[in-house]
C-alpha positions in Angstrom: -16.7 -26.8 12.7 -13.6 -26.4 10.8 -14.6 -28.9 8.1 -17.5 -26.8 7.5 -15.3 -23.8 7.8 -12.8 -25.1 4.8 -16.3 -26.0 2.8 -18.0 -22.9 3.4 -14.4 -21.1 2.3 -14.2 -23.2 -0.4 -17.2 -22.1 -1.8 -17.0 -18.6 -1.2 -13.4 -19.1 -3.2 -15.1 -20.5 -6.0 -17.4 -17.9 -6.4 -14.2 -15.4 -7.0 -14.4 -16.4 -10.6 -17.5 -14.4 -11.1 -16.2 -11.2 -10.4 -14.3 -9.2 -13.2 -10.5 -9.5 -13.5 -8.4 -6.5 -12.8 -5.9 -5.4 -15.5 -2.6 -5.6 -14.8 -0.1 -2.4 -15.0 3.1 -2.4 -15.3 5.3 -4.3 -12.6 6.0 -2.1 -9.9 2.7 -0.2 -9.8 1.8 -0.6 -6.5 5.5 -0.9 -5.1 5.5 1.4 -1.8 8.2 2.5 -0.4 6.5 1.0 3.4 4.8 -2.3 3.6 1.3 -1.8 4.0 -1.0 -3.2 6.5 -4.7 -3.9 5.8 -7.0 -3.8 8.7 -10.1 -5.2 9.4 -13.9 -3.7 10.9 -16.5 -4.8 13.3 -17.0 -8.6 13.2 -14.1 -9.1 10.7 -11.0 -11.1 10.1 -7.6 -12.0 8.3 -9.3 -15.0 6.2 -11.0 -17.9 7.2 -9.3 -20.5 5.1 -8.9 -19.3 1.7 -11.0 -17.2 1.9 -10.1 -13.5 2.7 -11.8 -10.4 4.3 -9.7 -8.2 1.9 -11.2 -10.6 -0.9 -8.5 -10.3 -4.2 -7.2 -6.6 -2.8 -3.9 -8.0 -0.6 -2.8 -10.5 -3.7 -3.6 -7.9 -6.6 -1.5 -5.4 -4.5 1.0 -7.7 -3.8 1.4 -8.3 -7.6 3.1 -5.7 -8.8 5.3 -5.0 -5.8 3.8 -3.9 -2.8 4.8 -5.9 0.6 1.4 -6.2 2.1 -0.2 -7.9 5.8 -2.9 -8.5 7.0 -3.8 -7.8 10.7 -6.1 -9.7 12.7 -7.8 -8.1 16.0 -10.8 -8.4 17.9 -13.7 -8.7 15.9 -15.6 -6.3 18.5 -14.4 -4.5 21.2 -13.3 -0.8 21.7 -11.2 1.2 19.4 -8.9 1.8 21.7 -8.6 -1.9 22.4 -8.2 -2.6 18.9 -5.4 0.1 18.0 -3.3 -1.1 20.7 -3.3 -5.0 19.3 -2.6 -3.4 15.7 0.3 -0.9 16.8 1.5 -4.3 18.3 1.0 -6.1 15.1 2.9 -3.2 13.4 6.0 -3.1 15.4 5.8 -6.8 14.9 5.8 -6.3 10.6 8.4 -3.8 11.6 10.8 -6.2 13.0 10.0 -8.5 10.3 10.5 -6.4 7.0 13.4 -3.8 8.5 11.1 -1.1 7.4 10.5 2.5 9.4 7.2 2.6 9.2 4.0 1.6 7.6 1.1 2.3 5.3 -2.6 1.7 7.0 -5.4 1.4 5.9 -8.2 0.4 7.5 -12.0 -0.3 6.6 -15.4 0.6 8.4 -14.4 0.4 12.5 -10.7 -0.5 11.3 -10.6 3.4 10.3 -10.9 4.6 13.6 -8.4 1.5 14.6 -5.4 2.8 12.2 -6.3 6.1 13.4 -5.1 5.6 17.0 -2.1 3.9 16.0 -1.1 6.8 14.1 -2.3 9.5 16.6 -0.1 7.6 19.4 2.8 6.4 17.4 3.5 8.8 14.9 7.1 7.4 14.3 6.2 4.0 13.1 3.4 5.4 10.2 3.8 7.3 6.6 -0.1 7.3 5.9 -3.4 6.4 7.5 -6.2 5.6 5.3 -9.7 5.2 6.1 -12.1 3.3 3.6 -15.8 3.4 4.6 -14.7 4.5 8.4 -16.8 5.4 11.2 -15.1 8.7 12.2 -18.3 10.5 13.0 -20.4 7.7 14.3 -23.0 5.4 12.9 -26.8 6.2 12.7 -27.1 2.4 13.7 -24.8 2.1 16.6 -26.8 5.0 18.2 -30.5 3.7 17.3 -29.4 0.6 19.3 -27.7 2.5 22.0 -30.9 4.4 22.5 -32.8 1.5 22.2 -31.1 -0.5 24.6 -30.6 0.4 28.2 -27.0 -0.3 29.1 -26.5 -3.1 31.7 -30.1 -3.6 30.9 -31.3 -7.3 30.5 -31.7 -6.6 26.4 -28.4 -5.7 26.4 -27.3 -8.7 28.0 -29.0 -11.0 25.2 -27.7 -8.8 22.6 -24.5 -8.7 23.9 -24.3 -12.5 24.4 -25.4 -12.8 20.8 -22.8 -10.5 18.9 -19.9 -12.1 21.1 -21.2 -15.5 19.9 -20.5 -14.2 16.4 -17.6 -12.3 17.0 -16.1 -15.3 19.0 -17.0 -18.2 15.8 -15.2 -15.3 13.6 -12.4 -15.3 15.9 -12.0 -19.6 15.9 -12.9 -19.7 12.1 -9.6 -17.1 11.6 -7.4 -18.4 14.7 -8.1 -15.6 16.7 -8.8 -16.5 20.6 -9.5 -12.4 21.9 -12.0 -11.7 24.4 -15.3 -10.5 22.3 -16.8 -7.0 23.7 -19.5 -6.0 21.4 -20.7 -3.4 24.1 -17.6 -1.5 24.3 -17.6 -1.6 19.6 -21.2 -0.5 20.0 -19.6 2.6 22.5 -16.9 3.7 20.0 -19.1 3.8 17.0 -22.1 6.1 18.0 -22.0 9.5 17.6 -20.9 10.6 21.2 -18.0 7.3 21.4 -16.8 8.9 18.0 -16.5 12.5 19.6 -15.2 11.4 22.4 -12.6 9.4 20.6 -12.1 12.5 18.1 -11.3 14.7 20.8 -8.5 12.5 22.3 -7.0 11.9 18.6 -7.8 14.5 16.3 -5.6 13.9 13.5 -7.2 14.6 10.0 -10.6 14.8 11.0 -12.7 17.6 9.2 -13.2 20.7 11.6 -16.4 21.1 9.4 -19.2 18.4 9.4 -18.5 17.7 5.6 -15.3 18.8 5.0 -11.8 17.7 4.3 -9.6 17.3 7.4 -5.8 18.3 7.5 -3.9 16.1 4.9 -0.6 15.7 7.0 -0.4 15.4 10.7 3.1 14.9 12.4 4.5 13.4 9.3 1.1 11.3 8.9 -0.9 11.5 5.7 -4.5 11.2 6.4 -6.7 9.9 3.5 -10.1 8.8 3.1 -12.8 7.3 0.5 -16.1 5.6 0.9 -18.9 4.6 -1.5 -22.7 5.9 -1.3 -24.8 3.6 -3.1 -26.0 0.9 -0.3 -27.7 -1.4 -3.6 -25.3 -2.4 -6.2 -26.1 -5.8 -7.4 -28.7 -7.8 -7.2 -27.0 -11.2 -6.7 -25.2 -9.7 -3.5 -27.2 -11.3 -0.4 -26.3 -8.3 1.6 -27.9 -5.6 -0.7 -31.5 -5.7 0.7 -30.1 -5.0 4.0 -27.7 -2.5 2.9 -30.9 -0.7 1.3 -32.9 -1.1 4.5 -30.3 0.1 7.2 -29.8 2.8 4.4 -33.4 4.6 5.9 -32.0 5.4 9.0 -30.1 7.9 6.9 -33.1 9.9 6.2 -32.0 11.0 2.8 -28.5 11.4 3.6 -25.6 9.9 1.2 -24.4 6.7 2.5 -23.0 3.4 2.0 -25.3 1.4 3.7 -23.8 1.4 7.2 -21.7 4.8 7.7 -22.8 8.4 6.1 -20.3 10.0 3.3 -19.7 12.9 5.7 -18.9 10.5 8.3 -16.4 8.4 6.5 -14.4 11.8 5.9 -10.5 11.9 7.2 -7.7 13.9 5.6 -7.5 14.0 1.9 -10.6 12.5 0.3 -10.4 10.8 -2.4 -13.8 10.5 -3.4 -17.4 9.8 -0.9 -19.3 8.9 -3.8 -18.6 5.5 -5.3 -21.2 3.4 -6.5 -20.2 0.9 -3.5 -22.1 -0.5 -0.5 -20.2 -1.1 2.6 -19.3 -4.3 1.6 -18.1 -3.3 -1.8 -15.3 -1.6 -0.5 -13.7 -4.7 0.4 -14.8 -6.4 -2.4 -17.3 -8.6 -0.8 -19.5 -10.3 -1.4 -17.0 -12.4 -3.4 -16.7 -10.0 -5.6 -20.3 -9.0 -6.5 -19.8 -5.9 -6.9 -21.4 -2.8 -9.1 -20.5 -3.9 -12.8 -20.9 0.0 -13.6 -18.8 1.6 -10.8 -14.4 1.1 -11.0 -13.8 -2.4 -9.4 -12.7 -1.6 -5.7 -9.3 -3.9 -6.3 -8.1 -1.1 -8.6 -9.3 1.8 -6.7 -6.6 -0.2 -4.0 -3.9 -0.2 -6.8 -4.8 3.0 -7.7 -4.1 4.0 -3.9 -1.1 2.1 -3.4 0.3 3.8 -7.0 -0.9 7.2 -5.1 1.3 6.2 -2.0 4.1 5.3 -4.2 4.5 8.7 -6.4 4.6 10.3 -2.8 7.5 8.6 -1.8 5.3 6.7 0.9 
């Protein structure tokens, strides 16, 4: 298993070399004042060998000055569960770097994950950011809630199934957590996400489209997304970006999570030509040739957090 993990890393390392290069500003660019802490979504990780969740962001950031981790926690499992390893992981870069606090930002389910840790520990975070989050819920996560009775025995067998995944992602990265795909699928439908909302409301739009409050208890709130589930056609995960993309029923989306949805504080734009996957710049880069490379929309973010002193 972990020779085929370094091969299949390997490979999807190589393929980095087809995706544009990002130009290089002037040193210093991305040089925050707080380190900033990338965090992963449902069924993610850290890297598996070489090869990265956050594919070329972390380095390009790290480039021209900003400090930068990674976090690592459960692939699926509650958001609660999740923000609670992170503010751990947090206090640990804390320790590390000296620093008072830290810049998040956190991608699909990780948005709702940096969200708690800033909701419950203020103190220890300058900004939140959500890329591509599920603050509102996911039309997905609520088609298979409805069509699978909990404790039923579908469940069961679905359950077993994600957890099989989310427990090879977790050995692939180093990661030994207990896998709870029942409890992720609870926090990202529509009635987990309001439930969650309503215990930590911090920059989430009143309206159901709207912009929520940019600056909570000394936390700035942020948010982007893309809305264009096809992008290019040598990215494996387009054709079933387009066909979750139905469940939307005409609504803007990214594939996975609605534009309205992905909403939190400040938002920077909802309308990228990005998939889901594109916001991380996966797969391997293969990205929308036409749309601003999401590595510099990262720069551009840290550079963002920088001029505010952040």
């Amino acid at each position: 298993m972990k020779t085929f993990a370094k091969w299949l890393g390997t490979l999807l390392f190589a393929l980095s070399f087809l995706h544009l290069p990002v130009a290089s500003a002037a040193s210093g660019y991305t040089q925050t004042k707080y380190p900033i802490v990338l965090v992963h979504g449902f069924l993610g990780w850290d890297n598996i060998g070489p090869y990265d969740y956050w594919f070329g962001i972390a380095d390009a950031l790290r480039r021209d000055g900003a400090k930068v981790y990674v976090a690592q926690v459960t692939a699926a499992n509650s958001t609660e569960v999740r923000g609670e390893q992170l503010l751990a992981y947090v206090k640990q870069v804390l320790a590390a770097t000296g620093a008072k606090k830290v810049n998040l930002i956190g991608h699909s389910h990780g948005g709702p994950t940096v969200r708690y840790v800033a909701s419950v520990a203020p103190g220890l975070v300058a900004s939140a950011t959500s890329v591509g989050g599920v603050n509102k819920g996911a039309p997905l996560a609520d088609i298979i809630r409805g069509s699978v009775a909990p404790g039923s025995f579908p469940e069961s067998v679905l359950a077993s199934i994600v957890n099989g995944v989310g427990q090879t992602i977790g050995f692939l990265s180093g990661d030994r957590s207990t896998q709870v795909s029942t409890a992720a699928l609870g926090s990202m439908t529509t009635a987990g996400a309001a439930k969650f909302n309503a215990a930590h409301p911090e920059g989430v739009p009143r309206t159901a489209c709207g912009e929520g409050d940019y600056q909570v208890k000394g936390v700035y709130y942020f948010s982007w997304s893309g809305a264009q589930p096809m992008t290019n056609v040598l990215d494996p995960l387009d054709a079933p970006f387009g066909l979750l993309s139905l469940a939307f029923k005409g609504e803007k989306n990214d594939g996975l999570v609605g534009s309205c949805s992905s909403h939190l504080g400040r938002v920077i734009r909802d309308d990228y030509g990005m998939n889901h996957m594109d916001e991380i710049n996966q797969v391997a880069g293969l990205v929308n040739l036409f749309e601003t490379n999401p590595v510099t929309v990262y720069r551009q973010h840290a550079n963002r957090l920088r001029e505010m002193g952040l």
